[in-house]
C-alpha positions as a Markdown table, in Angstrom:
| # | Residue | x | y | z |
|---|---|---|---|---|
| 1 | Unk | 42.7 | 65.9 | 76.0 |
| 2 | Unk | 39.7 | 68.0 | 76.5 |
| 3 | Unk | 39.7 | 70.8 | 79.8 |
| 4 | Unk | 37.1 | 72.4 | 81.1 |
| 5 | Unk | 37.8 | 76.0 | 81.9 |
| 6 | Unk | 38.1 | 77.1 | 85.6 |
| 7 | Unk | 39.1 | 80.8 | 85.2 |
| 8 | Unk | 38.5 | 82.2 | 82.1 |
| 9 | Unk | 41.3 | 82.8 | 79.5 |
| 10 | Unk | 42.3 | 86.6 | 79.0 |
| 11 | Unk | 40.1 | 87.7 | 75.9 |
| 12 | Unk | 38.2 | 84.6 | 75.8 |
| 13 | Unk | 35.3 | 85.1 | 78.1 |
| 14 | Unk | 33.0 | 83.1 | 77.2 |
| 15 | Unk | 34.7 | 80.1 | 76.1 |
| 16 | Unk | 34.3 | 77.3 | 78.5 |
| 17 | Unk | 36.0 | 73.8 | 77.1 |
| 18 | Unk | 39.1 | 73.4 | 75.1 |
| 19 | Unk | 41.1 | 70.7 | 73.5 |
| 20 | Unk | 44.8 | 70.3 | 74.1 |
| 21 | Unk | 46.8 | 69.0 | 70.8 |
| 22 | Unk | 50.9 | 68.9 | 71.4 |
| 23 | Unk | 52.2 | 70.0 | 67.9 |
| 24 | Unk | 55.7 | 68.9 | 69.7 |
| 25 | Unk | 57.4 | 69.2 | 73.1 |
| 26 | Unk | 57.5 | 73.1 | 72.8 |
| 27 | Unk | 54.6 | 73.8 | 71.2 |
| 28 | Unk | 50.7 | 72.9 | 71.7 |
| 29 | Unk | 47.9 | 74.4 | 70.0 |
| 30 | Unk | 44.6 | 75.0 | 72.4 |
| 31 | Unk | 41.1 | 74.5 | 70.2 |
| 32 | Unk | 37.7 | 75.7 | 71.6 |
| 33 | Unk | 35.5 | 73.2 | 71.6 |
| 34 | Unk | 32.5 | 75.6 | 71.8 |
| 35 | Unk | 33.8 | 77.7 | 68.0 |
| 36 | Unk | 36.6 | 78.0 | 66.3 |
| 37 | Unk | 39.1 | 80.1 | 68.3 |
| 38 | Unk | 42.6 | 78.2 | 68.3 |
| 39 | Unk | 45.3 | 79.6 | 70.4 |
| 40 | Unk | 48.8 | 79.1 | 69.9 |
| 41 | Unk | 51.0 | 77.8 | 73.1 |
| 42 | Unk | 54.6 | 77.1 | 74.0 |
| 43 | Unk | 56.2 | 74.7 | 77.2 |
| 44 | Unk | 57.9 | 77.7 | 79.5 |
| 45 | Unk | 59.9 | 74.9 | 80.8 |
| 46 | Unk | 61.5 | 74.2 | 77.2 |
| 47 | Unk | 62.6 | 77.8 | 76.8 |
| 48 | Unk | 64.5 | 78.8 | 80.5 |
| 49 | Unk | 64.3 | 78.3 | 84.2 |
| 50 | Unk | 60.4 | 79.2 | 85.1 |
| 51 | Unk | 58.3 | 78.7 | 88.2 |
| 52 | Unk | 56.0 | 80.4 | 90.0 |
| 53 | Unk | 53.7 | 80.1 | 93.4 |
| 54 | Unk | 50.2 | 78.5 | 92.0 |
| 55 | Unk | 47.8 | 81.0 | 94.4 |
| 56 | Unk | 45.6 | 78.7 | 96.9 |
| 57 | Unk | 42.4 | 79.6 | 95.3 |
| 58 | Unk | 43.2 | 77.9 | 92.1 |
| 59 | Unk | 44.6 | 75.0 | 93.2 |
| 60 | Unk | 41.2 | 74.3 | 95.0 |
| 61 | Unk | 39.5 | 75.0 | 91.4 |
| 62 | Unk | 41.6 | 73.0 | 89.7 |
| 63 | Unk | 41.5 | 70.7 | 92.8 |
| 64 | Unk | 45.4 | 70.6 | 92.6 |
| 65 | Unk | 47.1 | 67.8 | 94.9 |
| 66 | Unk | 50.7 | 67.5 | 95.4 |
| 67 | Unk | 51.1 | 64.2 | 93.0 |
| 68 | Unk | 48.6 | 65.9 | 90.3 |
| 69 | Unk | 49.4 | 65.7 | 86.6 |
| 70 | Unk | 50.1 | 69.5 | 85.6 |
| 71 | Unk | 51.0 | 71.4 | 82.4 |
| 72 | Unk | 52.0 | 74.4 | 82.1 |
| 73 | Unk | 51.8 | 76.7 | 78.7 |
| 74 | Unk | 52.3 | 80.5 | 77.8 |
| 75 | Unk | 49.8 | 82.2 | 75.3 |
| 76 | Unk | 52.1 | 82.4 | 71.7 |
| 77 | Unk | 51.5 | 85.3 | 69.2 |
| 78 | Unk | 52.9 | 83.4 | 66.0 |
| 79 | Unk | 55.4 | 85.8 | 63.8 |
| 80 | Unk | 57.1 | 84.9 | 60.8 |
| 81 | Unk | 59.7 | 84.2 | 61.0 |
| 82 | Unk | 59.1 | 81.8 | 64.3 |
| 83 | Unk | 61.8 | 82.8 | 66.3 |
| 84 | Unk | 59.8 | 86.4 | 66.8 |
| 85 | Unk | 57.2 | 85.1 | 67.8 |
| 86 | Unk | 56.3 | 86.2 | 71.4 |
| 87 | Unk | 55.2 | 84.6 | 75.0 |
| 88 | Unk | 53.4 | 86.1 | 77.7 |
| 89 | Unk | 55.4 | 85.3 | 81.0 |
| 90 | Unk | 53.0 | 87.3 | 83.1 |
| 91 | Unk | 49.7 | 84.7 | 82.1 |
| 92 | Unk | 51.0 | 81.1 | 82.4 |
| 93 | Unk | 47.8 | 78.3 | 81.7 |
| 94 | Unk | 47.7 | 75.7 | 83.9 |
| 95 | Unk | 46.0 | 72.1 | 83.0 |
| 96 | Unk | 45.6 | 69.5 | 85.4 |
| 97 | Unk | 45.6 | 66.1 | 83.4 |
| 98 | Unk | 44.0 | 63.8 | 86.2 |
| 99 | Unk | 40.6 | 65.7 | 86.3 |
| 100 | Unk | 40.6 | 68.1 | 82.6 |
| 101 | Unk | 40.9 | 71.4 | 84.4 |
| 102 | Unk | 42.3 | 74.5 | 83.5 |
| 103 | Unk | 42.9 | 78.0 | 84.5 |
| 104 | Unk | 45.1 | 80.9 | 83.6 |
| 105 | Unk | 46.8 | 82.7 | 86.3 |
| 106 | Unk | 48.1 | 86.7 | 85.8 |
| 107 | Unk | 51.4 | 86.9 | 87.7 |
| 108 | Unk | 52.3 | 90.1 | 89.5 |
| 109 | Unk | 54.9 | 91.5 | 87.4 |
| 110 | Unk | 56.3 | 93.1 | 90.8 |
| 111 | Unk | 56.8 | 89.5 | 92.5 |
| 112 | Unk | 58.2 | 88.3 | 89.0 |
| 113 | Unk | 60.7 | 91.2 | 87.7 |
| 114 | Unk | 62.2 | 88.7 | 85.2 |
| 115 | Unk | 59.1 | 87.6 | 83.5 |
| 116 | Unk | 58.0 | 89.3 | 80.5 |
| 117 | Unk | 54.5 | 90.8 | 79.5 |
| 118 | Unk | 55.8 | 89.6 | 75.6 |
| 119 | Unk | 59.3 | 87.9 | 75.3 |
| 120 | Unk | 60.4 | 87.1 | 71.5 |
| 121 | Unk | 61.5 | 83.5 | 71.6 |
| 122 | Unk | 64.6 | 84.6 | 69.9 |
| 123 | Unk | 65.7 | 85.5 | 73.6 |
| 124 | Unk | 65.6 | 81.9 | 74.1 |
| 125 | Unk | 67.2 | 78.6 | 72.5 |
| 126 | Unk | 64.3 | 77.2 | 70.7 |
| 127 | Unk | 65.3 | 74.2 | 68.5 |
């Protein structure tokens, strides 16, 4: 599905639509539409226990309601082997399916001690 950007992805300022592709049900692959940047994604929810509060402001971008279609991914910097690859706790990207909007959100590492700036999926059970 293609998303129109709502808050610009860290590093990626002036990219403004991407494609969703699901490689699997852990990881995704994000493709600009407008060049050829491809960025690398993993499901939080496949890894551990992860939630955070969605601020106000970008549920009215993303025009969030409370029976909305969401996604949620972490930007993935791809290691070989995979299992060191690492996720970015601290930046989740939300997409809402029912209207093809997405933002990314920077966490307060303060309100979220557990969450990781760059976690190595071998921390985590990753089949």
């Amino acid at each position: 599905m293609e998303y129109e950007v709502k808050i610009e992805l860290s590093g990626f300022k002036d990219v403004n639509k991407f494609k969703l592709e699901k490689v699997d049900e852990v990881f995704s692959i994000l493709k600009s539409l407008d060049d050829e940047i491809q960025i690398s994604l993993v499901n939080p929810y496949k890894l551990t226990n992860y939630s955070f509060d969605v601020p106000n402001a970008v549920k009215a971008l993303l025009e969030l309601k409370e029976d909305s279609q969401l996604e949620v991914y972490l930007v993935l910097l791809l290691s070989n082997p995979k299992e060191d690859s690492r996720a970015n706790f601290l930046a989740p990207i939300i997409f809402n399916s029912d209207n093809g909007r997405m933002a990314q959100v920077i966490l307060n590492g303060e309100e979220y001690p557990s969450y990781k700036m760059s976690a190595s999926l071998n921390e985590f059970s990753v089949e």
